[in-house]
C-alpha positions as CSV (number, residue, x, y, z in Angstrom):
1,X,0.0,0.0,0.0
2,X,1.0,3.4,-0.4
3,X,1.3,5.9,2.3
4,X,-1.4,8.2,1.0
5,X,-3.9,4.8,1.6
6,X,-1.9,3.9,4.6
7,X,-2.9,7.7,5.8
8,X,-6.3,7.4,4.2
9,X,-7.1,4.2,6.7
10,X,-5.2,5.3,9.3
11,X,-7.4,8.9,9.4
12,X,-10.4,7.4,8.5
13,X,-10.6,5.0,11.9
14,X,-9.0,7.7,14.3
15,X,-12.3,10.0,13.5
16,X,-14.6,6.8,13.4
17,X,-13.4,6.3,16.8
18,X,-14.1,10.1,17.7
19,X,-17.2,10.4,16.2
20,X,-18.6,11.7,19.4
21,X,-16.6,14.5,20.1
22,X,-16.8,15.8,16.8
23,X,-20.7,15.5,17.5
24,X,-20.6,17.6,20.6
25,X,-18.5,19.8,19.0
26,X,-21.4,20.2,16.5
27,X,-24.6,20.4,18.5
28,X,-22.7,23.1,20.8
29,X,-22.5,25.4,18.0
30,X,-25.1,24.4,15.2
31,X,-29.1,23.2,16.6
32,X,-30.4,22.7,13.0
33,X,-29.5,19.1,11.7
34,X,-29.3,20.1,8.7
35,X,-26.4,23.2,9.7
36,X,-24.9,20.4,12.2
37,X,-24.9,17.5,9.2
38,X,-22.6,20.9,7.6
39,X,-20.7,21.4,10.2
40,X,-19.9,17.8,10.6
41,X,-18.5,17.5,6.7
42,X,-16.5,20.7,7.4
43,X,-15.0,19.6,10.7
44,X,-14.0,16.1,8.5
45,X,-12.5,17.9,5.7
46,X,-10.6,20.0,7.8
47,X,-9.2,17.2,9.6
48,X,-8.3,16.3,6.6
49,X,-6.5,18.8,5.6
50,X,-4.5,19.2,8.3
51,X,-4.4,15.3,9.0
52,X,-0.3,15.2,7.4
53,X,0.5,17.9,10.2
54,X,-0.8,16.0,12.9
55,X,1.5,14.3,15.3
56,X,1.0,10.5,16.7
57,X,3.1,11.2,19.6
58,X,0.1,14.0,20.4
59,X,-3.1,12.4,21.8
60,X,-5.4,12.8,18.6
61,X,-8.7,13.7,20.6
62,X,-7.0,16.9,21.6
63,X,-5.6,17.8,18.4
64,X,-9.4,16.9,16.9
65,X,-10.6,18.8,19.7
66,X,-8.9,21.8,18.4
67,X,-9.6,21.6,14.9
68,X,-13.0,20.8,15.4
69,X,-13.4,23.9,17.9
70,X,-11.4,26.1,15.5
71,X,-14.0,25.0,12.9
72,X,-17.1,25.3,14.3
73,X,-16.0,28.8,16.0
74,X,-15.4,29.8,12.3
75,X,-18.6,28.3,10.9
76,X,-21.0,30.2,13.9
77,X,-19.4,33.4,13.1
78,X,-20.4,33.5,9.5
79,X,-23.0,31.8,9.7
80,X,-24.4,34.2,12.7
81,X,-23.4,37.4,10.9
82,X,-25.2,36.0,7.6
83,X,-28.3,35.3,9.7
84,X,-28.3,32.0,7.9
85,X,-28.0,30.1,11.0
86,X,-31.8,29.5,13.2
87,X,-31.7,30.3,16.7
88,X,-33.7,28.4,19.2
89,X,-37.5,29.6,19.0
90,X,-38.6,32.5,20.9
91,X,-42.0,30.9,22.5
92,X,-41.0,27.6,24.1
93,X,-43.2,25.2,24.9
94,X,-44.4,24.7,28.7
95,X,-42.3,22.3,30.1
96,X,-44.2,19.3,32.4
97,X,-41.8,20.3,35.5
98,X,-39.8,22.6,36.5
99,X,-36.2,20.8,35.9
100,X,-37.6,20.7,32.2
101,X,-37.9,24.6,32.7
102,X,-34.7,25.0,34.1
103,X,-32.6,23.1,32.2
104,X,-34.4,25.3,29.0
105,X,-33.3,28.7,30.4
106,X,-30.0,27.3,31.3
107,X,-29.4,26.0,27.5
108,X,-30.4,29.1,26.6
109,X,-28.1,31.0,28.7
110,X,-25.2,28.6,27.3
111,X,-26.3,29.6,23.8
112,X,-25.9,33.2,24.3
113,X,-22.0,32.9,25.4
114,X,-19.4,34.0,23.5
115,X,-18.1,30.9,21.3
116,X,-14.9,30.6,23.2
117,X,-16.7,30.4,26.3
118,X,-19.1,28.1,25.0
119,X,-16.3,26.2,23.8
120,X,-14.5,26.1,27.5
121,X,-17.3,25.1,29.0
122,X,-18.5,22.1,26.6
123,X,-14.8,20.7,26.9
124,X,-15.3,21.1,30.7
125,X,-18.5,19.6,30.5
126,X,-16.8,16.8,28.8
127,X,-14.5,15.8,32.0
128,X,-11.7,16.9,29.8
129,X,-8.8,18.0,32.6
130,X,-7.8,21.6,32.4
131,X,-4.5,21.3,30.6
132,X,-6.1,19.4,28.0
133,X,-8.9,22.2,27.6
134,X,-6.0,24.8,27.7
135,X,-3.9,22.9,24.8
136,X,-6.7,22.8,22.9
137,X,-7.6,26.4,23.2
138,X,-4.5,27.7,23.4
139,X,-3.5,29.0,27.0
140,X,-2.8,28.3,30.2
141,X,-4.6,26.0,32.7
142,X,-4.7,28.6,34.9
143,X,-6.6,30.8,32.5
144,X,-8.9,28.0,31.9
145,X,-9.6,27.7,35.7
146,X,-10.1,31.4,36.0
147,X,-12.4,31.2,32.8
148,X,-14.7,28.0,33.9
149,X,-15.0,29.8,37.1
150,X,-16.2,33.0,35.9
151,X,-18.7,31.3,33.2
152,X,-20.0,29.1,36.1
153,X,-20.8,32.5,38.5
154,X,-22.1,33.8,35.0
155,X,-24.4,31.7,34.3
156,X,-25.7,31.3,38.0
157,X,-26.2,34.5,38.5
158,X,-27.9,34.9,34.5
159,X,-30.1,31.6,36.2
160,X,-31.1,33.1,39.0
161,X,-32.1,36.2,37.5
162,X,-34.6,33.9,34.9
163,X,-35.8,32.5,37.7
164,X,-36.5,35.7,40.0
165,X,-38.3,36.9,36.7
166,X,-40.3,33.5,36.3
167,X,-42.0,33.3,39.6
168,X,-42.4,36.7,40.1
């Protein structure tokens, strides 16, 4: 075989095997499945392309992690400013309790953060340790522990506020 098909297999099982990541990556920043089906193909070909500077001494999820981030981050942008993208309705049905209530605001809340942020905390959310999230992002664990933190207090305080406003 030659390399190219040797690289050709060896790519095409390291994303099978990360399929879900790339997913995550996909619904944090696309919610129609036709935009995430998109997003998916240009996450791919981008891996692609920048499959013959990847290094096999570097753990792969990161380095997928980062392309897939850098990606997306690049797809929401134009897509947001083009207006082509559909944001989450504005009259959402009742929930049937209120968990189902709170965990809408809260999605909502995540939705409206910056795409780094959103980014941050979807890698956090993910169990990822910090200096893996910082790699991928490209700073320090420190800054990543300072930034979860803040986005955290954020989002309480954004939560509470919904809530106040709810039952008031």
């Amino acid at each position: 075989m030659t390399k190219r098909v040797d690289d050709q297999i060896k790519f095409q099982t390291l994303v099978e095997a990360h399929q879900g990541l790339i997913f995550r990556v996909t619904s944090t920043y696309a919610r129609k499945i036709e935009d995430q089906q998109d997003l998916v193909q240009e996450i791919k070909l981008n891996l692609w392309k920048a499959f013959p500077k990847y290094n096999s001494e570097q753990s792969f999820s990161t380095w997928a992690y980062k392309v897939s981030l850098n990606t997306a981050i690049s797809w929401f942008r134009i897509h947001s400013k083009k207006g082509t993208t559909v944001e989450l309705p504005e009259t959402i049905p009742a929930p049937e309790n209120y968990t189902d209530d709170r965990t809408q605001i809260l999605r909502q809340l995540i939705d409206n953060l910056d795409p780094v942020s959103r980014a941050i905390l979807s890698l956090s959310l993910d169990d990822l340790p910090q200096s893996q999230i910082a790699e991928i992002i490209g700073t320090t664990p420190g800054n990543i522990a300072t930034r979860i933190s803040r986005i955290k207090a954020q989002l309480r305080q954004q939560l509470e506020a919904q809530e106040k406003n709810t039952w008031n």
